[in-house]
MOPAC internal coordinates of N, CA, C and O (Angstrom, degrees):
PM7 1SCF
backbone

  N    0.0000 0     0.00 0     0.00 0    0    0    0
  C    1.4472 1     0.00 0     0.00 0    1    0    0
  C    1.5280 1   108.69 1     0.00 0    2    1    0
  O    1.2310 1   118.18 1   -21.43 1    3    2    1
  N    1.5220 1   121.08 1   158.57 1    3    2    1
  C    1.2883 1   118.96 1  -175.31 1    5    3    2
  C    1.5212 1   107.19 1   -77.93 1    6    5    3
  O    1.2310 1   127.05 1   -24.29 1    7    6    5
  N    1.3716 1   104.04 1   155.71 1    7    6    5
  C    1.5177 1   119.32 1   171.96 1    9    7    6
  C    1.9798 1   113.04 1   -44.58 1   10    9    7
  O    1.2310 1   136.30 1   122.83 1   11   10    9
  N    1.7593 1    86.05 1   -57.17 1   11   10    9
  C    1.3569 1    92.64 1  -172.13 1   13   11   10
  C    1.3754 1   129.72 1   -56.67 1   14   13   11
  O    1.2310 1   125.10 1   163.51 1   15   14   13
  N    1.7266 1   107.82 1   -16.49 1   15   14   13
  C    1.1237 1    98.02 1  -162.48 1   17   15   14
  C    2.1093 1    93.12 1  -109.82 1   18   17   15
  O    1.2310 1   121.29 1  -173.31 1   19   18   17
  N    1.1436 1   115.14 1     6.69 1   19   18   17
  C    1.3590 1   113.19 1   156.20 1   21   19   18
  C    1.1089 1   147.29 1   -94.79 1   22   21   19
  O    1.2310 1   109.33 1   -61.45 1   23   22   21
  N    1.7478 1   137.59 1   118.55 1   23   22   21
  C    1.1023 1   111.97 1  -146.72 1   25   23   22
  C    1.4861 1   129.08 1    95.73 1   26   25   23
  O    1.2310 1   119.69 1     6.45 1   27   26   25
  N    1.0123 1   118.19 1  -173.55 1   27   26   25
  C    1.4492 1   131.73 1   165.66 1   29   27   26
  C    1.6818 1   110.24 1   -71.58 1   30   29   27
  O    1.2310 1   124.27 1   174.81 1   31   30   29
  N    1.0849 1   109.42 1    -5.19 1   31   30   29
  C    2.0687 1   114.47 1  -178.19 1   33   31   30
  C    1.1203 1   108.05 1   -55.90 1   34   33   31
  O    1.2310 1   115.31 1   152.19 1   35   34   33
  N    1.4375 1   126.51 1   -27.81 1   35   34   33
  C    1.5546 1   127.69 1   168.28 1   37   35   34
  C    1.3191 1   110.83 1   -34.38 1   38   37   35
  O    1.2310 1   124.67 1    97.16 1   39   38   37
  N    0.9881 1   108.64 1   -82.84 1   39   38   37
  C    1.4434 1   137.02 1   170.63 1   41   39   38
  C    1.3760 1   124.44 1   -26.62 1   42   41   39
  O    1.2310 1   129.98 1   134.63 1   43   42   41
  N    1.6056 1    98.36 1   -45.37 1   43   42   41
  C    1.6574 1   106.48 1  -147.96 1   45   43   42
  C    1.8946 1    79.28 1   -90.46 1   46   45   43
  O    1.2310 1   115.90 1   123.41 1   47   46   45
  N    0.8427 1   125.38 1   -56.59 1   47   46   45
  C    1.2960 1   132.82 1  -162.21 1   49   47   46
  C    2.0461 1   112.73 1   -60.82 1   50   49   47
  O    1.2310 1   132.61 1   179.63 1   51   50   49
  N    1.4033 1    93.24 1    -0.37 1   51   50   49
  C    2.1364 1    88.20 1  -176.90 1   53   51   50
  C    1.6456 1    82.94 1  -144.43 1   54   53   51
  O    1.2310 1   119.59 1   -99.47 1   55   54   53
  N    1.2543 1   118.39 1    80.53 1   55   54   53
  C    1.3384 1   120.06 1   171.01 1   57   55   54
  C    1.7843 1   101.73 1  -125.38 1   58   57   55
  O    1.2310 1   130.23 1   -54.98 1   59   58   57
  N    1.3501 1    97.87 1   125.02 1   59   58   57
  C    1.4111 1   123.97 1  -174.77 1   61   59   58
  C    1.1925 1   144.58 1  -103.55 1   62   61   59
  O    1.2310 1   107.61 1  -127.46 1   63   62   61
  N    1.1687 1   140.72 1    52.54 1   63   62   61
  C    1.6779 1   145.29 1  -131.79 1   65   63   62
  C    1.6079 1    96.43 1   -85.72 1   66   65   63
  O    1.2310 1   115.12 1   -79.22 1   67   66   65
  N    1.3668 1   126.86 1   100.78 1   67   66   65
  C    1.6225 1   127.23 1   157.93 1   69   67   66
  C    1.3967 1   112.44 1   -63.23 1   70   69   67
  O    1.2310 1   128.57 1   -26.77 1   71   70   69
  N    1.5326 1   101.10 1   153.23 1   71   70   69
  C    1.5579 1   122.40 1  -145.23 1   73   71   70
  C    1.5777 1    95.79 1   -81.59 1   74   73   71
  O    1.2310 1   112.75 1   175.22 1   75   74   73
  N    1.8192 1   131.30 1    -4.78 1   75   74   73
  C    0.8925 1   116.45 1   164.29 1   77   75   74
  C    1.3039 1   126.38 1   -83.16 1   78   77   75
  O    1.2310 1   124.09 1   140.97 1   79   78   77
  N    1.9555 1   109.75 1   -39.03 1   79   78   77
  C    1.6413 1   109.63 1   153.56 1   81   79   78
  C    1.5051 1   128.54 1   -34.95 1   82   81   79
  O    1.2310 1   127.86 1   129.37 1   83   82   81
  N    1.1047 1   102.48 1   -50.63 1   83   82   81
  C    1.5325 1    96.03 1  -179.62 1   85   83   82
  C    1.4298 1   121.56 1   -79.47 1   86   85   83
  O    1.2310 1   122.61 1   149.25 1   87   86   85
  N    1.4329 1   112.60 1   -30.75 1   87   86   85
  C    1.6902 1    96.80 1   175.26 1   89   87   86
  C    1.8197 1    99.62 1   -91.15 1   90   89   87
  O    1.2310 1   114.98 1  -148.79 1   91   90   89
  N    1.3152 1   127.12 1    31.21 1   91   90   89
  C    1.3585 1   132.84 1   156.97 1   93   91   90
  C    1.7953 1   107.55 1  -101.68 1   94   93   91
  O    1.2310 1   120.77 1   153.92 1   95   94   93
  N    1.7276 1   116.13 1   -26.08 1   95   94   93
  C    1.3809 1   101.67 1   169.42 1   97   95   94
  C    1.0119 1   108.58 1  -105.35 1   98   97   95
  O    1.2310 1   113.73 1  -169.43 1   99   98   97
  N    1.5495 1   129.47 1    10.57 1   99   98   97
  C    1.8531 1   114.93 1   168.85 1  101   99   98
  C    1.0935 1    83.55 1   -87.62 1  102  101   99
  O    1.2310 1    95.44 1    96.67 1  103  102  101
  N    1.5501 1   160.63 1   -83.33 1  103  102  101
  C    1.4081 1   163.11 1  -155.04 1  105  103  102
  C    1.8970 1    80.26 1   -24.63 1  106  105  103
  O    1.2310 1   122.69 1    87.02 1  107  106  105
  N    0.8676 1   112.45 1   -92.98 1  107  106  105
  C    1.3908 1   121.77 1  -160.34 1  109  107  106
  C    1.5804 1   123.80 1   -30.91 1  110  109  107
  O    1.2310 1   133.27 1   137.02 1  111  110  109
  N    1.7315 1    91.96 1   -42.98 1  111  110  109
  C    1.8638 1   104.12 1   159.19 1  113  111  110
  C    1.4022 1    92.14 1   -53.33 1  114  113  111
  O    1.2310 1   111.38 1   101.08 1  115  114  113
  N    0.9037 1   133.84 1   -78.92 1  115  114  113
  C    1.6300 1   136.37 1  -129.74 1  117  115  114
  C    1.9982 1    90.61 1   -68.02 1  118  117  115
  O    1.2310 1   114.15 1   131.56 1  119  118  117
  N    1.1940 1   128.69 1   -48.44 1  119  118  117
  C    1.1923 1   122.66 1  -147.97 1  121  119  118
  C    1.8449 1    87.05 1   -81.76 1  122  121  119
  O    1.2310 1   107.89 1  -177.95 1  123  122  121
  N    0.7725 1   140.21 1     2.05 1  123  122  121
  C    1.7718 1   146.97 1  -167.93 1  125  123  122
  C    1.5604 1    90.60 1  -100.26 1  126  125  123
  O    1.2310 1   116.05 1   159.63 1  127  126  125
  N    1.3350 1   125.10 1   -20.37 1  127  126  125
  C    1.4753 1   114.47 1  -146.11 1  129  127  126
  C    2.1012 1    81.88 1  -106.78 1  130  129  127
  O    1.2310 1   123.34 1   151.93 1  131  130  129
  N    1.2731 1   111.20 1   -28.07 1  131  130  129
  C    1.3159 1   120.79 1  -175.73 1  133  131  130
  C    2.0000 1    98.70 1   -50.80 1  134  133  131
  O    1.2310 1   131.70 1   -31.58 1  135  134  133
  N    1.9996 1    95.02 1   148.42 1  135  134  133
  C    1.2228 1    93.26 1   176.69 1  137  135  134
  C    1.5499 1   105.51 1  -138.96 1  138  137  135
  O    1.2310 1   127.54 1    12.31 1  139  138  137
  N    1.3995 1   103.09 1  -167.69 1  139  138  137
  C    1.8720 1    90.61 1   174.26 1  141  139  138
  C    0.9291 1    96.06 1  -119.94 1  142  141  139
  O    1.2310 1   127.28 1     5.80 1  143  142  141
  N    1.7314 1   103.59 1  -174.20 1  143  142  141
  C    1.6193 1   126.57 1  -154.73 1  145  143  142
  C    1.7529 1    93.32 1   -98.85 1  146  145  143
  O    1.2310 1   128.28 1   -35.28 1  147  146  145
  N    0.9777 1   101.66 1   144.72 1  147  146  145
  C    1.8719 1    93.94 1  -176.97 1  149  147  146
  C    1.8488 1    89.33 1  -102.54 1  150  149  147
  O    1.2310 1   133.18 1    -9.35 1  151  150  149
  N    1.0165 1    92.14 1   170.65 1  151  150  149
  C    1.6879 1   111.00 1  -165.30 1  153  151  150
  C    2.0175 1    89.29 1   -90.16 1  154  153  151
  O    1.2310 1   125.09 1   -34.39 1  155  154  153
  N    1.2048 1   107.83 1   145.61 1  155  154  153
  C    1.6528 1   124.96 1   167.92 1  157  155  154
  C    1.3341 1    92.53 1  -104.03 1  158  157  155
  O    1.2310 1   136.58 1   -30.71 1  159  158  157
  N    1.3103 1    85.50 1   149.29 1  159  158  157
  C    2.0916 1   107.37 1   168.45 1  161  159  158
  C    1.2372 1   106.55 1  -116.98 1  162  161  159
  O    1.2310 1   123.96 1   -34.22 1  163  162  161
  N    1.4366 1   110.01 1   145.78 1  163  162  161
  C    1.6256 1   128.98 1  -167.53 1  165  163  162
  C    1.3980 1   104.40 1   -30.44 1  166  165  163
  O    1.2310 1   105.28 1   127.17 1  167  166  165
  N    1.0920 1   144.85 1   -52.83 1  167  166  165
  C    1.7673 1   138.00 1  -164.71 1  169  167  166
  C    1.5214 1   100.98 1   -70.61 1  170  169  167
  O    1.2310 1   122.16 1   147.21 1  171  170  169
  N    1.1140 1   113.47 1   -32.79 1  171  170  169
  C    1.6173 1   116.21 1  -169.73 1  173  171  170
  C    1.9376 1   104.17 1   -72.06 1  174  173  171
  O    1.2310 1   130.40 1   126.50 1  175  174  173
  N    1.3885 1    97.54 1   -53.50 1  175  174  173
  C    1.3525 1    97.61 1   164.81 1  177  175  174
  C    1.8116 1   123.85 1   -59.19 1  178  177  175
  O    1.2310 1   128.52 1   125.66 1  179  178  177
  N    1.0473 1   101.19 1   -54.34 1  179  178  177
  C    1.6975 1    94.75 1   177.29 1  181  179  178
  C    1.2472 1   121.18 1   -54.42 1  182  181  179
  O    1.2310 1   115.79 1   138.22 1  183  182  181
  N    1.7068 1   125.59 1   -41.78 1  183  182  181
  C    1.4098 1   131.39 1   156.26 1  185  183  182
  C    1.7929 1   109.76 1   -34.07 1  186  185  183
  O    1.2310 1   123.39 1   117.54 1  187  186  185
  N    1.3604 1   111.10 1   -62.46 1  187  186  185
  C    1.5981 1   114.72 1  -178.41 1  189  187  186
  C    1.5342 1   108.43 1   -48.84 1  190  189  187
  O    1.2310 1   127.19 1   144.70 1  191  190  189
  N    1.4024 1   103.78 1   -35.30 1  191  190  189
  C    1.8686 1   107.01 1  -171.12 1  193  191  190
  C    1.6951 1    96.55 1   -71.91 1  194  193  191
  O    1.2310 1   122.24 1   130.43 1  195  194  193
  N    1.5124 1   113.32 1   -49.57 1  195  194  193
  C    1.4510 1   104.40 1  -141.78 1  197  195  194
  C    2.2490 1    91.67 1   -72.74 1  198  197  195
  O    1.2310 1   126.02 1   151.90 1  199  198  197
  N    1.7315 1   106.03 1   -28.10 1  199  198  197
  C    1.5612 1    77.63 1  -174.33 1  201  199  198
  C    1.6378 1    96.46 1  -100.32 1  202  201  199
  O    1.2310 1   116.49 1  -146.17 1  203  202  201
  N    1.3561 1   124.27 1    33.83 1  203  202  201
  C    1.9839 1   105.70 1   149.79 1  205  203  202
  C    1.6718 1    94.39 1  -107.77 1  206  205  203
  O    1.2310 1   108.80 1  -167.39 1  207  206  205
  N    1.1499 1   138.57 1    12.61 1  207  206  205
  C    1.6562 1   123.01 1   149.09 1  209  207  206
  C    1.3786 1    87.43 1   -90.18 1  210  209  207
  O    1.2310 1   112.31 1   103.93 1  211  210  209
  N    1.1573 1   132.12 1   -76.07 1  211  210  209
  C    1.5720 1   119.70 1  -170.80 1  213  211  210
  C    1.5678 1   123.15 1    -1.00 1  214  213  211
  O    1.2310 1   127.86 1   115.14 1  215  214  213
  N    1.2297 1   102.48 1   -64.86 1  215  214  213
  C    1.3801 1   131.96 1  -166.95 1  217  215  214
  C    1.5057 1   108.97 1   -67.08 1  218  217  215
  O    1.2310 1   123.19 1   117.14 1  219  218  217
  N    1.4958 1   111.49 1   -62.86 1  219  218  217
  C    1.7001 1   132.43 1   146.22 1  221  219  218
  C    1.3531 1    94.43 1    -0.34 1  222  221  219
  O    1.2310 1   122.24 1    86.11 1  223  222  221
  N    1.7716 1   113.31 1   -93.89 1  223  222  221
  C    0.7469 1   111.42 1  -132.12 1  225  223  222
  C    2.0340 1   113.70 1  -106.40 1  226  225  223
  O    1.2310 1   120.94 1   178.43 1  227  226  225
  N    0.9290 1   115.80 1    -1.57 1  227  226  225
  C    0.9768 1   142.78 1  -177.94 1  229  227  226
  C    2.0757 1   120.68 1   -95.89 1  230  229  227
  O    1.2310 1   137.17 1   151.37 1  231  230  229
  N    1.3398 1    84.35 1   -28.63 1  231  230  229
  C    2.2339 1   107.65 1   180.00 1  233  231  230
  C    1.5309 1    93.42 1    66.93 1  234  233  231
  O    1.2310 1   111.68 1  -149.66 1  235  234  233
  N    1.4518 1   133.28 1    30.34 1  235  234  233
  C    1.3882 1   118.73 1   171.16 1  237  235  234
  C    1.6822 1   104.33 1   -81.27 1  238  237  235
  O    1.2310 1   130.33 1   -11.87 1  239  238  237
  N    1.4606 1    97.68 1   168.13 1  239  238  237
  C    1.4701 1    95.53 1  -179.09 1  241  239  238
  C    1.5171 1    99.37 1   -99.21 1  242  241  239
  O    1.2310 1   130.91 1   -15.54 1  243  242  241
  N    1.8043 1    96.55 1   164.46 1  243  242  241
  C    1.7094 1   100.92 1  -165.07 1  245  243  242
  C    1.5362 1    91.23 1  -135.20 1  246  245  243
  O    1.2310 1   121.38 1   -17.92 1  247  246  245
  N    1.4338 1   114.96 1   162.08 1  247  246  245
  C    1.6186 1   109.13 1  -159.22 1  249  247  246
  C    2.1111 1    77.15 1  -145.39 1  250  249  247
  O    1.2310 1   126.19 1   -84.45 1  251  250  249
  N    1.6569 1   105.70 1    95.55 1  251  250  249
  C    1.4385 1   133.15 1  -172.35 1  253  251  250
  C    1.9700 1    89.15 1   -90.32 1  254  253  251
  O    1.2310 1   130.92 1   -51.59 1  255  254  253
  N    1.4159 1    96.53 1   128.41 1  255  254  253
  C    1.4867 1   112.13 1   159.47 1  257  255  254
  C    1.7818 1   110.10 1   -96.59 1  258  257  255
  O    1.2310 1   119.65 1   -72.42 1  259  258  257
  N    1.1191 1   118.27 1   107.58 1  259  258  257
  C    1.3580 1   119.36 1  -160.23 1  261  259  258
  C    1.9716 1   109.66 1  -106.44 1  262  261  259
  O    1.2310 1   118.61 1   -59.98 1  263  262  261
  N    1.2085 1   120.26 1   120.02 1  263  262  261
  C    1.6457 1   102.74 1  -155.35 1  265  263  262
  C    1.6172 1    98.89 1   -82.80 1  266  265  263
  O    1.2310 1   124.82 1   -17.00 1  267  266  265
  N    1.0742 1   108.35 1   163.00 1  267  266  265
  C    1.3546 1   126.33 1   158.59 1  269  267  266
  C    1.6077 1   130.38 1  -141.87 1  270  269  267
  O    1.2310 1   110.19 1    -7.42 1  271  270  269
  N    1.4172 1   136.02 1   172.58 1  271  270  269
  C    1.2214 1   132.51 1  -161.31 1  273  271  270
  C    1.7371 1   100.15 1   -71.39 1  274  273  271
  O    1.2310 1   112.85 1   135.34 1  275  274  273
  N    1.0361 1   131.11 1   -44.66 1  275  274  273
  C    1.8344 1   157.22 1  -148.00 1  277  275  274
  C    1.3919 1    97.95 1  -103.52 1  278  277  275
  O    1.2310 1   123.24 1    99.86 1  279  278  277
  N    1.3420 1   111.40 1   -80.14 1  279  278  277
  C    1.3365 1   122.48 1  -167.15 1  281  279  278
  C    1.9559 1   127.53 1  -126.13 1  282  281  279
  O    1.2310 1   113.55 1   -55.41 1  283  282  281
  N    0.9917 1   129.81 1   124.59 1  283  282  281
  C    1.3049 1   113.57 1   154.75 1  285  283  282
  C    1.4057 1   130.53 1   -37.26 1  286  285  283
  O    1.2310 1   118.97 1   -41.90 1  287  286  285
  N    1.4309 1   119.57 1   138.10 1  287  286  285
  C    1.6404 1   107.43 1   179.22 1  289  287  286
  C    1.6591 1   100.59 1  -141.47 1  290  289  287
  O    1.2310 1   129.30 1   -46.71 1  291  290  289
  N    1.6655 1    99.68 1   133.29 1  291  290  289
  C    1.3940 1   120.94 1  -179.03 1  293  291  290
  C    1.1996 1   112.16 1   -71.81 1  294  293  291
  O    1.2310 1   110.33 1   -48.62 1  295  294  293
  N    1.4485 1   135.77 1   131.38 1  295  294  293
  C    1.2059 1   105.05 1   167.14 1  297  295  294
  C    1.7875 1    90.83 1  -146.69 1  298  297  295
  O    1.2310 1   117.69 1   -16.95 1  299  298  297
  N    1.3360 1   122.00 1   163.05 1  299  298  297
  C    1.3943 1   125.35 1  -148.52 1  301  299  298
  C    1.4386 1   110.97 1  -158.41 1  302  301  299
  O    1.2310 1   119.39 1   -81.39 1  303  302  301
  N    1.7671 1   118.77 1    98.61 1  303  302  301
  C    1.3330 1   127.25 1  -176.31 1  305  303  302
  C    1.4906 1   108.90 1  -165.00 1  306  305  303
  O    1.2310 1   127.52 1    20.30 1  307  306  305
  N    1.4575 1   103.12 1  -159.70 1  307  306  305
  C    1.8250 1    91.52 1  -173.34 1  309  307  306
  C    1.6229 1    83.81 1  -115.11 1  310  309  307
  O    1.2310 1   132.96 1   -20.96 1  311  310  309
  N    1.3864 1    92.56 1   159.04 1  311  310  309
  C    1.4310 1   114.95 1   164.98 1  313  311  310
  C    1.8870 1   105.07 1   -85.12 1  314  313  311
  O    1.2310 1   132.30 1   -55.17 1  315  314  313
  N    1.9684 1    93.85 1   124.83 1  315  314  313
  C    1.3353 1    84.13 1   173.13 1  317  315  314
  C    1.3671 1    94.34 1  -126.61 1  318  317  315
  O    1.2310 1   103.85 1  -147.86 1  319  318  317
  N    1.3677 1   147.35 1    32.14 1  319  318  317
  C    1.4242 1   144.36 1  -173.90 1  321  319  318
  C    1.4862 1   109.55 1  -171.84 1  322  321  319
  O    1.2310 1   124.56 1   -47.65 1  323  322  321
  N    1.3947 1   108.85 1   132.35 1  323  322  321
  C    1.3807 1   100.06 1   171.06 1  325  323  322
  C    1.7499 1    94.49 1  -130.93 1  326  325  323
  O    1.2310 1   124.16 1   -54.25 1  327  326  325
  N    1.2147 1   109.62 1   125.75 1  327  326  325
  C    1.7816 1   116.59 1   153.11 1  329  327  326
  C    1.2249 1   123.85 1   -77.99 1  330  329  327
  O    1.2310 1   114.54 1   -88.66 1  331  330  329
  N    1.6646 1   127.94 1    91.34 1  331  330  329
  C    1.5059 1   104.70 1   177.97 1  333  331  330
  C    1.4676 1   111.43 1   -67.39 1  334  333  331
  O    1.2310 1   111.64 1   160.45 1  335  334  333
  N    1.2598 1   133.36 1   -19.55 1  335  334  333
  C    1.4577 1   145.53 1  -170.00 1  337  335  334
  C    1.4200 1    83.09 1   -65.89 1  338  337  335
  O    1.2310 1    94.91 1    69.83 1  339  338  337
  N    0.8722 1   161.36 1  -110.17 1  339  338  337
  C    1.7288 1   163.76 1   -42.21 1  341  339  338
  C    1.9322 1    99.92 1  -162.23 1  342  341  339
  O    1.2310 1   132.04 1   146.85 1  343  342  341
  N    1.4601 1    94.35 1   -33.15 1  343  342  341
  C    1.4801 1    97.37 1   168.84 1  345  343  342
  C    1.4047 1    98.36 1    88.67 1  346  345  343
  O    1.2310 1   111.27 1  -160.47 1  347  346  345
  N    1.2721 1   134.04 1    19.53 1  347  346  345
  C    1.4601 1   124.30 1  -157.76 1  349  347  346
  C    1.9255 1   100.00 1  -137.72 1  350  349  347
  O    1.2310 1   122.64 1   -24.03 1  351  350  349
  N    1.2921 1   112.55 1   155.97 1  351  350  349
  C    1.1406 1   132.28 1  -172.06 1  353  351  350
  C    1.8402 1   110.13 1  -120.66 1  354  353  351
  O    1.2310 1   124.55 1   -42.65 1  355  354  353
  N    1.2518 1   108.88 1   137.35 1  355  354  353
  C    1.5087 1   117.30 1   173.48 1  357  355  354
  C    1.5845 1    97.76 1  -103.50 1  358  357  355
  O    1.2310 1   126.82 1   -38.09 1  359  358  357
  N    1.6046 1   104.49 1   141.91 1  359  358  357
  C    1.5475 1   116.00 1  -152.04 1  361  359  358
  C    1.3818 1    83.15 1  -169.37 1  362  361  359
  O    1.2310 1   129.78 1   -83.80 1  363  362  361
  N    1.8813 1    98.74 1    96.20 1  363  362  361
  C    1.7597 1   135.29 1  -162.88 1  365  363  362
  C    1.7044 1    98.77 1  -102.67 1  366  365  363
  O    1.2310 1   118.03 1   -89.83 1  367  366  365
  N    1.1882 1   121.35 1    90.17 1  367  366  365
  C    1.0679 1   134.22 1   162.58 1  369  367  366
  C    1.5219 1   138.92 1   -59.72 1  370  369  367
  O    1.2310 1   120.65 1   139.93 1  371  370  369
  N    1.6175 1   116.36 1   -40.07 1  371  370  369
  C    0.9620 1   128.91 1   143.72 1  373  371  370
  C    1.8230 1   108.14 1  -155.97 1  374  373  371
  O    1.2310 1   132.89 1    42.08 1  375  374  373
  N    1.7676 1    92.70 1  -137.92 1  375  374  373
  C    1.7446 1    93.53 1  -172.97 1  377  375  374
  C    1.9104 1    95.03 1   -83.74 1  378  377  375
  O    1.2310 1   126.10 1   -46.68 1  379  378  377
  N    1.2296 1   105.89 1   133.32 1  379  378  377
  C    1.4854 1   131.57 1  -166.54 1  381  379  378
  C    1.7346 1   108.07 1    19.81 1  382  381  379
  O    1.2310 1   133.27 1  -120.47 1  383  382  381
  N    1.2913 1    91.95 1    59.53 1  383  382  381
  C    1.6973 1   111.17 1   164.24 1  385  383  382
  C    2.1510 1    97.26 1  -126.23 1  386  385  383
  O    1.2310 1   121.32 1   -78.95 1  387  386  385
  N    0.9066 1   115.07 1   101.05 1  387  386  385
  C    1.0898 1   120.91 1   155.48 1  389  387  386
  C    1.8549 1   126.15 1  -140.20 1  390  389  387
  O    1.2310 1   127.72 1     6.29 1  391  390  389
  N    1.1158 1   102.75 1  -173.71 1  391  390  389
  C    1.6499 1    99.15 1   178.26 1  393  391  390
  C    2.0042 1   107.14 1  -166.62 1  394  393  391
  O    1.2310 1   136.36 1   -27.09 1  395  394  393
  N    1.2483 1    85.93 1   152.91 1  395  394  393
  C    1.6161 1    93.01 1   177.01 1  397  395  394
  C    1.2613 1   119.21 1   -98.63 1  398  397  395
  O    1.2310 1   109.89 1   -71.31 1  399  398  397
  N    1.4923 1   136.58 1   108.69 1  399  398  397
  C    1.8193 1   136.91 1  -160.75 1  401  399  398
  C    1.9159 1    92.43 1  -109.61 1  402  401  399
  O    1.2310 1   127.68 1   -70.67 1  403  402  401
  N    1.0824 1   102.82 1   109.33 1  403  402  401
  C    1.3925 1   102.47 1   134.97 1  405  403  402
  C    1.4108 1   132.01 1   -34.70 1  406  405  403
  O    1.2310 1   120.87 1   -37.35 1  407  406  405
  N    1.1098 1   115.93 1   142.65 1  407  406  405
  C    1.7380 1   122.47 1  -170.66 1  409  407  406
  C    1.6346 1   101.07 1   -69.30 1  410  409  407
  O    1.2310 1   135.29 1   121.46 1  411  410  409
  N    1.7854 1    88.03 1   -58.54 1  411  410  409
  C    1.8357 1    91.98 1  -173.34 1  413  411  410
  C    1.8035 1   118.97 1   -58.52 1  414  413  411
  O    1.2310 1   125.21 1   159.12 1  415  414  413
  N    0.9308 1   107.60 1   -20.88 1  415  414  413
  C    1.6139 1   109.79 1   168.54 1  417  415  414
  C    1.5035 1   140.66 1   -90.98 1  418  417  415
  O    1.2310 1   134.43 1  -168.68 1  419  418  417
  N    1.7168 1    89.70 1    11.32 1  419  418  417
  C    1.0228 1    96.86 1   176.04 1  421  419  418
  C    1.3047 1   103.88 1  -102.72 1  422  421  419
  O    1.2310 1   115.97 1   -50.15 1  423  422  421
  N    2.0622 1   125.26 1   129.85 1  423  422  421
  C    1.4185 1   109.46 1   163.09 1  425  423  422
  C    1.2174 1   138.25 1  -100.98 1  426  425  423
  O    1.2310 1   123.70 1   170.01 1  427  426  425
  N    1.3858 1   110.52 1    -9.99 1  427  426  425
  C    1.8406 1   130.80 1   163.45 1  429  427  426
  C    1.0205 1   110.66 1  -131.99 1  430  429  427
  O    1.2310 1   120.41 1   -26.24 1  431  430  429
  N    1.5240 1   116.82 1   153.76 1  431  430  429
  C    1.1858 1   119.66 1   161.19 1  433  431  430
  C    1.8322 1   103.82 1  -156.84 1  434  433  431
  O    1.2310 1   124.23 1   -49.47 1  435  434  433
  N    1.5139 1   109.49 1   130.53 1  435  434  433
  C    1.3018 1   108.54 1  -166.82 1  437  435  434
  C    1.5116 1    99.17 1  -140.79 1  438  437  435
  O    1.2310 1   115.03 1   -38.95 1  439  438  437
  N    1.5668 1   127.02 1   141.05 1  439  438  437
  C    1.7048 1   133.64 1   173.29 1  441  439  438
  C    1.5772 1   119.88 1   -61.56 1  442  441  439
  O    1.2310 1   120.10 1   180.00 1  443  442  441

C-alpha cells in the first residue's frame, strides 16, 4: 500500500503554506532578530558631544555610528546644524545628500 495513504501521509504529503502565512512567519523571523539600544554612560555621551561641536565648528568630517533595530549604520559627513530644541543634528554628506540624526540614536561618533 502507498506511504501516503498510511498513517498521517494523508496529510503530510498535500501541505500548503499561503503567501499570507508565510510572509506572516518571515515578518516574525525578522522581528525575533530585532534588538535594543543599550544605554551610554556620561563619558560616552560627552565624547559624542565634544566631536559633533568639533565637527560644528571646525567643518571637519565626523564618521557617526547611528543605532538601529537590525543593524548599525555608518554614516560619514560634517555636521552643519545642530537643533538643541528637537535634539537632532544635520549630517551634510554631499551636494543635497544630507540627513537629520537624533542625538539619542546616535552611539559613536569620532573625527
Amino acid at each position: 500500500m502507498s506511504k501516503k495513504l498510511e498513517g498521517n501521509g494523508f496529510w503530510e504529503s498535500s501541505r500548503i503554506i499561503i503567501p499570507e502565512y508565510k510572509e506572516a512567519y518571515l515578518k516574525l523571523m525578522k522581528d525575533r532578530q530585532r534588538r535594543g539600544k543599550r544605554e551610554l554612560d556620561d563619558q560616552e555621551v560627552l565624547l559624542i558631544e565634544q566631536a559633533l561641536i568639533e565637527s560644528y565648528n571646525t567643518r571637519q568630517s565626523v564618521i557617526l555610528v547611528v543605532f538601529s533595530p537590525f543593524d548599525d549604520e555608518e554614516l560619514k559627513g560634517v555636521i552643519t546644524s545642530i537643533n538643541t530644541a528637537r535634539r537632532e543634528v544635520k549630517l551634510f554628506r554631499g551636494e543635497d545628500d544630507f540627513s537629520w540624526i537624533k542625538l539619542e540614536d546616535i552611539i559613536s561618533a569620532s573625527i
